[in-house]
N, C-alpha and C positions, 0 to 999 in steps of 0.2 A: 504494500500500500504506500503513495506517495504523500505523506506528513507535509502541514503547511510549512513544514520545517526546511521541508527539500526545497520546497517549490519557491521559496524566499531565498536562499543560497542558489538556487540555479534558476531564475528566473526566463536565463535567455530564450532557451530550448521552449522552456513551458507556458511563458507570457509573452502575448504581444505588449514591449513594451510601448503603449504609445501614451495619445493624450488621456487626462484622467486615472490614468492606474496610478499617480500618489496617494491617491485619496487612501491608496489601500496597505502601504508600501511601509507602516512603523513596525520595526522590527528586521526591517532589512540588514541582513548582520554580511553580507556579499562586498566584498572590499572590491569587486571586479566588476562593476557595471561601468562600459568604458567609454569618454567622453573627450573631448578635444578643442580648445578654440587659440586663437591667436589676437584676438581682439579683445581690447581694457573694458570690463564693464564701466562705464561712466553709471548709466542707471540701470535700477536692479529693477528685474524683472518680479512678477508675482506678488509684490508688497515686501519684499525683502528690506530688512534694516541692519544697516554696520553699526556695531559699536556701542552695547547699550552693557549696562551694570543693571540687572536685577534685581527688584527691589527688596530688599530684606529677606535675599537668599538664605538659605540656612543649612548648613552641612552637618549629618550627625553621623558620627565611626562609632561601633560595636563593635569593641575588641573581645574575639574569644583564643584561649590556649597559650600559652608561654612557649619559651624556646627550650633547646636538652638543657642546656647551661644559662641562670641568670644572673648575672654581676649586678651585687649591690652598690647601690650609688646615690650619696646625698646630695641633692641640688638646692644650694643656699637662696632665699630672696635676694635680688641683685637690689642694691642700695641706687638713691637718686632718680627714684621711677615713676615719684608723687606727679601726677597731670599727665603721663605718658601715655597716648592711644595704647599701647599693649605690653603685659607686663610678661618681661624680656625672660625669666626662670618657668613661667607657667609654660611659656612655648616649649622651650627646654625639654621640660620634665618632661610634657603631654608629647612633643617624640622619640625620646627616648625608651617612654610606658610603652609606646604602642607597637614598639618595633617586636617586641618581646623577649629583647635581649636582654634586658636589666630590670630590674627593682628597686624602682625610685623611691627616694625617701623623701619628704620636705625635711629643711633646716630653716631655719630664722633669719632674715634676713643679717648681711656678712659681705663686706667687700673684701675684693681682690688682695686686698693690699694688712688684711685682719689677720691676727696671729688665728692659727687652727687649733682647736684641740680634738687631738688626734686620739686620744686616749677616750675622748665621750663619744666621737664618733666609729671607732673600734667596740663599746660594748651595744652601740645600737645595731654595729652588725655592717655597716659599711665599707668598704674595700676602695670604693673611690668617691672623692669630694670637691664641687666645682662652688666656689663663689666668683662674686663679678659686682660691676659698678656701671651706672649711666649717668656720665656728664654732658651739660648743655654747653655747646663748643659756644665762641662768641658770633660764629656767622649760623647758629642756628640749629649745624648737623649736632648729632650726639656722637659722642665717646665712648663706647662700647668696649666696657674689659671682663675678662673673666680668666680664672686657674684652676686649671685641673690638677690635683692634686692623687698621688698613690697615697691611703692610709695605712696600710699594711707598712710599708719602709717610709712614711713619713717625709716623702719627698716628691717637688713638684714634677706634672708632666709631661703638661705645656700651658702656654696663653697665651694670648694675644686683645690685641686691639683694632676694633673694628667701628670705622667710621660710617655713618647713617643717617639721613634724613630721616625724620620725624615718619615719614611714610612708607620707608623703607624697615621700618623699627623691625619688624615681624620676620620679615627675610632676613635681617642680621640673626634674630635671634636663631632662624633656622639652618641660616650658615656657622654657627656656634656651635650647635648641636651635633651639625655633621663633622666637622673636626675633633667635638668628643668622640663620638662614635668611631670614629677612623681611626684615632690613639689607639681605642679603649680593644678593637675588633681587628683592627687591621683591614678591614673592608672601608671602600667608598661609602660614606652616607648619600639617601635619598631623599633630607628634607628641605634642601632651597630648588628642590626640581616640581617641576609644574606636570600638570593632568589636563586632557583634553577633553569633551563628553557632550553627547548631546541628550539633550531634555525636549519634553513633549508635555504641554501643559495647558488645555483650554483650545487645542485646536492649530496649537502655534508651537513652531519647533527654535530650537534654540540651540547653537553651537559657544559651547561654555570651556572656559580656560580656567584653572583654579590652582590653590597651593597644594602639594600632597595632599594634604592632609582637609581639602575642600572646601579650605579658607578664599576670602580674597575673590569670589567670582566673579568674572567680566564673560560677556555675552558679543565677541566679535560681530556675528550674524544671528538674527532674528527673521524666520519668513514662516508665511502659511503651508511652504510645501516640505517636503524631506528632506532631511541632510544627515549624512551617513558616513561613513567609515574614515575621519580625519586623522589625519599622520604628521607626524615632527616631522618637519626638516631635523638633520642633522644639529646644527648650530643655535636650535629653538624658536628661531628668530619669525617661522612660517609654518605656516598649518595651509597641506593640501586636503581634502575633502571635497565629496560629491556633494550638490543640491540639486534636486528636481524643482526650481522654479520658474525655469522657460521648460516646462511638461515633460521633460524628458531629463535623465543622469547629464549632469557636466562635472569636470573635472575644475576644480579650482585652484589656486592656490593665493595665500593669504597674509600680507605682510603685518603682521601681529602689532607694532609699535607705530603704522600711520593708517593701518586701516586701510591702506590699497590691497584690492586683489584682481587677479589675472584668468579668463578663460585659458587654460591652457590644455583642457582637451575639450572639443565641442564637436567632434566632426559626426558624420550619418550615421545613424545608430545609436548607439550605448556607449556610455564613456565611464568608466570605473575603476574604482579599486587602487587607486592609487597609492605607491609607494616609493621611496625614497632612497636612492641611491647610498654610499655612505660620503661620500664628496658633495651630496646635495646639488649633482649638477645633473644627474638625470631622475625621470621617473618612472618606474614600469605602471603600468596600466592595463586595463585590458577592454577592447574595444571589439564593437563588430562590425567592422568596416568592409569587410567579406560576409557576412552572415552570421557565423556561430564566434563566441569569445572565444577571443585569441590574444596571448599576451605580449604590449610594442613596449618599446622605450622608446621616451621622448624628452626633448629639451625641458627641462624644469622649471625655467624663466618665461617662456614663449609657447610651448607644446613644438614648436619643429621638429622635423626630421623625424617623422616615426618609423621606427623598424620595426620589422615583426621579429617575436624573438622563436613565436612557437607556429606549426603550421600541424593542424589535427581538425578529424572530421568530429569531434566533441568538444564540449566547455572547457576552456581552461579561460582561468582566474583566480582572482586573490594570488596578485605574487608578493612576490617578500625581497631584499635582498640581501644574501648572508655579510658577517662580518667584512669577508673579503673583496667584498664590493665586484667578485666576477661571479658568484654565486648566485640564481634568482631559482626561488622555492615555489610554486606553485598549486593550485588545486584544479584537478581535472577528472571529468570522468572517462576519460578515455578507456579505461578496465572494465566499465561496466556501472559502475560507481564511482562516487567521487573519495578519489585519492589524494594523497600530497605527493609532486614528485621535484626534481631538480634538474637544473642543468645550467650551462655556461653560458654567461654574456654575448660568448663567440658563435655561440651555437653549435654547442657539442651534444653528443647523445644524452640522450632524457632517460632517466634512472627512477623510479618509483622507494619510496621512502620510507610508506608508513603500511603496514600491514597487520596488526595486531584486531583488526575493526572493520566492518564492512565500510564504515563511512566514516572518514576521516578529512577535515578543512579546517579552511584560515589558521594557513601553518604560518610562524611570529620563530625567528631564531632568536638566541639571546646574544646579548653581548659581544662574549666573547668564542660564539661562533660554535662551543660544546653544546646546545640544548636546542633542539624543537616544543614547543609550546603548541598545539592544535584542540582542536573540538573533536572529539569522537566520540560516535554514539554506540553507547553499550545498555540498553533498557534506557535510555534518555542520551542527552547531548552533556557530555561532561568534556573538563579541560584535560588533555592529557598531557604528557613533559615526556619525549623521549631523548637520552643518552645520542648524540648521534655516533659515537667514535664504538660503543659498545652494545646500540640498541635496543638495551633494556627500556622496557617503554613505564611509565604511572600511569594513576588517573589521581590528578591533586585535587578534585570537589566531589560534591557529594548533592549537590542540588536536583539537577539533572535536566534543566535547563537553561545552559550556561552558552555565551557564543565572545567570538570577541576578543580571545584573551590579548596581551601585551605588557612586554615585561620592563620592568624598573630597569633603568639605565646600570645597574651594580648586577643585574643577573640573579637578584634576589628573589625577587617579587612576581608576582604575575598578578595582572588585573584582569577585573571581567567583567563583561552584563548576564545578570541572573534573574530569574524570575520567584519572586515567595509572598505568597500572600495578595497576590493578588497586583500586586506592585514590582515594575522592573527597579532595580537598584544596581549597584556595582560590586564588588569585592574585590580584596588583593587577599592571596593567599602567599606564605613562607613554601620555598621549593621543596621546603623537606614537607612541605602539606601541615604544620603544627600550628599556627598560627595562622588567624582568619581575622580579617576586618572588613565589614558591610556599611559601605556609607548612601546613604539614603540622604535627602532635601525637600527643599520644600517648593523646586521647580516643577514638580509632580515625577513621571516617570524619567528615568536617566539611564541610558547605556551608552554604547560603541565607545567606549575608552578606549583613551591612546595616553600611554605615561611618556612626559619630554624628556630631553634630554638632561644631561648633566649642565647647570650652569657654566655661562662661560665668562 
């Protein structure tokens, strides 16, 4: 039997896409609906609106389960933060709690510069101890200090100073955090990195930017029709994503910091799925510009020059491309079913990837180039993680219907859109699968996460 599950992942074969089928189209989790233009939208089609902040968003994380191992660690009130839009330790603490790697304690406020007693913080049980201070520079920014401190050998472990505007206060504190973390783990932290996501709410869809942790939301685009599967650039600085607001998939791309964006695939047909080179100078996409999807590259600034990378009598879509920037991953049902497979930039032979599952899509590598991330249905749609160097495959949820995934720029994390209760929401799960957070809003339904890059 074919699931509205299929029939929204592989839309091409099954629906005529034309005018009016967005009406129908939330939930569209197909990163490959393939589109093309070369032309500046001056004005937006369908009631489309750039750039708006919604009002009195609201983000709320449920953190369930801890890590194998969790480091205690006291976080002092940081001193001087009387009148300050956000208070600089509660960020702290609130992503260090949530990562699941530690066991935050409060301490009483303590600056940087304060003798420690190392001895009261050793029988509360603490192994490591951060205070900090915020000064009001004279041209306005703040001064931003804090010390990490070892209690176990009673020696510091690092600090610094970080300068911020008043507006910026919130990012400082999450670029503080992540230098704990990195000390503390030896991994990259992921809390001054930002989250993509789109919201459906009264009829009207919403392309939303936010902090990890779902603070902070801005609403680039606003329109009546769909918008789907948006992707970092490399460098953060742009979000490609599809909208159907001229009735049909186009491929966009979106300058985050002035609000211009660019048709850069519009051509006949379907235009989808776009993703990101790792030079951010091309994008695969997948279009049918012959009839059935098929996956081009194309110039990233402009849409020019489209090549085709794949040439089959079935779908292929939703590409990826791996770390090495000559890898591009794919989902095709050329077997019968849709599969995940791979092949070269150059156009080398196509290799099939994932076989644990009759249906397996929207294949997401990580990082650093060891993991596949995909959807595979086993009595429902869950996320799976396969090893690629040794093939041992997981399944890290337990929902069972999850689509979407994309992972934290550290290789840690995986996010997702999931359905409970009646309401779509998001989750990031820990790779070893022990740790889960579900953030829900008050935009109403939220999926198709894309987590950005690492600040630069």
């Amino acid at each position: 039997m074919i699931t509205m599950h299929d029939r929204l992942k592989f839309p091409v074969r099954r629906l005529a896409l034309g005018k009016g089928l967005s009406a129908g189209l939330w939930g569209l989790s197909l990163r490959g609906l393939p589109a093309g233009s070369t032309c500046l939208s001056a004005a937006l089609g369908a009631g489309a609106v750039l750039a708006q902040r919604p009002a009195a968003a609201q983000m709320r994380i449920d953190v369930s389960g801890v890590g194998a191992t969790q480091l205690p660690i006291a976080i002092a009130g940081f001193t001087g933060i009387d009148g300050l839009p956000h208070d600089v330790a509660a960020v702290i603490r609130s992503d260090l709690s949530r990562i699941g790697a530690f066991r935050v304690l409060d301490q009483p406020a303590q600056s940087e510069q304060a003798p420690v007693d190392f001895g009261g913080l050793r029988a509360r049980g603490a192994e490591a101890f951060v205070a900090g201070s915020v000064t009001r520079q004279a041209d306005g920014r703040l001064d931003i200090r804090y010390r990490l401190h070892d209690v176990i050998k009673q020696a510091p472990l690092a600090g610094e100073s970080v300068l911020a505007s008043p507006a910026d206060l919130r990012l400082a504190a999450h670029k503080i955090a992540d230098a704990i973390y990195q000390r503390l783990t030896g991994e990259r932290g992921i809390f001054a990195t930002r989250i993509a996501f789109v919201s459906r709410q009264a009829g009207r869809y919403r392309l939303n930017v936010a902090d990890w942790d779902g603070e902070n939301i801005v609403s680039p685009l606003t329109s009546p029709e769909p918008i789907i599967s948006p992707t970092w650039s490399p460098d953060g600085t742009r979000l490609a994503y599809v909208s159907f607001e001229a009735r049909k998939p186009v491929v966009y791309v979106h300058q985050l910091a002035t609000g211009q964006r660019r048709a850069v695939a519009n051509f006949k047909g379907s235009n989808s799925a776009p993703a990101w080179s790792p030079d951010g100078n091309t994008l695969a996409v997948a279009l049918t510009l012959d009839g059935l999807s098929q996956i081009y590259l194309i110039n990233a600034t402009d849409g020019s020059s489209p090549r085709r990378l794949t040439s089959s009598s079935s779908i292929d879509t939703e590409p990826v491309f791996a770390a090495d920037g000559r890898t591009v991953y794919f989902t095709s049902d050329r077997g019968g079913a849709p599969q995940i497979y791979r092949t070269s930039i150059d156009g080398g032979a196509i290799s099939r990837v994932t076989f644990g599952s009759s249906y397996n899509t929207s294949p997401r590598v990580s990082p650093d180039g060891k993991q596949l991330a995909f959807i595979t249905r086993r009595s429902g749609y869950f996320v799976g993680l396969k090893d690629l160097a040794s093939g041992n495959e997981s399944v890290l949820t337990d929902g069972g219907q999850e689509e979407a995934p994309s992972f934290a720029p550290n290789g840690q994390w995986v996010m997702y859109a999931t359905r409970a209760g009646g309401r779509e929401s998001l989750m990031a799960v820990s790779i070893d699968g022990r740790i889960r957070q579900r953030l829900t809003n008050t935009l109403g339904d939220i999926r198709e996460p894309a987590w950005g890059p690492f600040p630069r």
